[in-house]
Residue, then its C-alpha position, 0 to 999 in steps of 0.5 A: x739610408x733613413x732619412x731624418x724624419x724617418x728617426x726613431x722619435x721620443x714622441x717628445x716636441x721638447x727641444x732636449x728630446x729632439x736634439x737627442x734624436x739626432x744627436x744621441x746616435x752611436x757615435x754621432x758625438x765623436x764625429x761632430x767631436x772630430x769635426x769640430x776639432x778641424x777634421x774635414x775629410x772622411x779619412x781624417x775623420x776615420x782616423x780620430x774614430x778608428x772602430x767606426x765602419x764606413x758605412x756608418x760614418x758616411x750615414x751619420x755624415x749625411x744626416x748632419x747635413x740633412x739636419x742643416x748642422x754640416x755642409x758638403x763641397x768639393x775642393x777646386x783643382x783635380x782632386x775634386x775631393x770632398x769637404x765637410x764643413x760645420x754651419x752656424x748650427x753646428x759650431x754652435x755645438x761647440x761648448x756642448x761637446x766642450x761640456x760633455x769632455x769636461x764632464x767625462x774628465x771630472x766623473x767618467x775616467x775612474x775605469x778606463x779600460x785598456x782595450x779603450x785605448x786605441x793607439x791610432x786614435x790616441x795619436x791622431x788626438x796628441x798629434x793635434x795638441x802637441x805644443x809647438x811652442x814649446x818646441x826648441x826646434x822648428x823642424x824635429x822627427x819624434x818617434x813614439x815607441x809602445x812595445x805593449x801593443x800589436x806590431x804594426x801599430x806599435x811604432x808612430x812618428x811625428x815629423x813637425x816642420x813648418x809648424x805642422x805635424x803629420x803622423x806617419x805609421x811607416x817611417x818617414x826616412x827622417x833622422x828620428x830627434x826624440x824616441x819615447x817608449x812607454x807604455x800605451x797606457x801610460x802614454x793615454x794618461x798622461x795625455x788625459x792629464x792623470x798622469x804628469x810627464x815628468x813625473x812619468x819620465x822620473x818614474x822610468x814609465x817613460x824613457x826619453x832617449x835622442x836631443x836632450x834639448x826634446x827630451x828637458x822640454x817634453x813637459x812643455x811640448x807634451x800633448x795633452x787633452x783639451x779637457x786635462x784640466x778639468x779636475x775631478x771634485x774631491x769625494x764629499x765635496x758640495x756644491x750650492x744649490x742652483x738657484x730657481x728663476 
């Protein structure tokens, strides 16, 4: 593993230049991403980026703690099972990651690729941002059927009790509340906030079928990206000029 000063190096002493050394990295985005969206095992962290190898998540693991930016620890107890746990330095890379999705929303989702749409990582991303609140029940089994993706990652349950959500790729052995069937990329884009759900469900592209009470309130609970509401400018529009100190 290289250490930090052994980077490659813009020959720049520009702060632009040297935040990009280390963050400009494959992939060093998406896992400060998951990291600052409250992942803090190495597994959860896989599961939000699912085409990352181990040995490169763990290389870029290492050099955020190298640059001061994450803490390791172990936890207390048997499992003596490790941590990772931002610094100052590194929530301070909060609004900057905020920006980049922002940005991405606005100028970057006109060609999303199908092959770009991982189903694990889509549901890892919509178990977070499921709206309890807008849940009838407390304790509820939903079942997210997608019958256009390979079969074992076609089928994903979110068991929600105690207003927590675990995602289970196997069945739980729970009664299932709600079944949703759509397709993986309908499903992508209506979690990007492209696509509204009940649009999507008058449509017929999602099919709701189990409680009614789930199914009239899915637009309330439905999972949606943090950065959905950040709309796209319309073409041709203008904006003022910056001004100069």
């Amino acid at each position: 593993m290289l250490p930090i000063m052994a980077r490659a190096s813009y020959g720049q002493f520009c702060p632009v230049a040297k935040t990009a050394e280390l963050l400009a990295e494959r992939w060093m985005p998406l896992v400060v991403r998951e990291l600052l969206a409250g992942s803090c095992h190495f597994g959860d962290l896989r599961r939000g980026i699912p085409l990352i190898s181990p040995a490169t998540l763990s290389q870029r693991l290492q050099e955020l703690v190298d640059a001061g930016i994450l803490e390791r620890t172990r936890a207390g107890g048997r499992s003596r099972r490790v941590q990772y746990r931002l610094t100052e330095a590194g929530e301070e890379l909060r609004p900057i990651i905020r920006a980049f999705g922002v940005w991405g929303q606005r100028w970057a989702q006109q060609n999303v690729r199908s092959e770009e749409i991982d189903p694990e990582a889509l549901t890892w991303a919509m178990h977070r941002r499921l709206d309890l609140t807008g849940l009838p029940a407390d304790h509820a089994v939903l079942l997210f059927e997608f019958p256009d993706v390979e079969i074992r990652l076609r089928r994903f349950w979110f068991v929600i009790d105690d207003r927590q959500v675990d995602v289970c790729l196997k069945n739980p052995g729970q009664d299932v509340d709600l079944t949703l069937t759509t397709s993986i990329r309908t499903m992508a884009m209506v979690y990007l906030g492209q696509l509204q759900p009940d649009s999507a469900v008058r449509s017929g592209a999602i099919d709701l079928g189990g409680s009614r009470a789930l199914a009239r309130t899915f637009p309330a609970w439905c999972p949606r990206s943090p950065f959905a509401a950040a709309a796209r400018r319309p073409a041709g529009a203008r904006t003022a000029p910056a001004q100069r100190s």
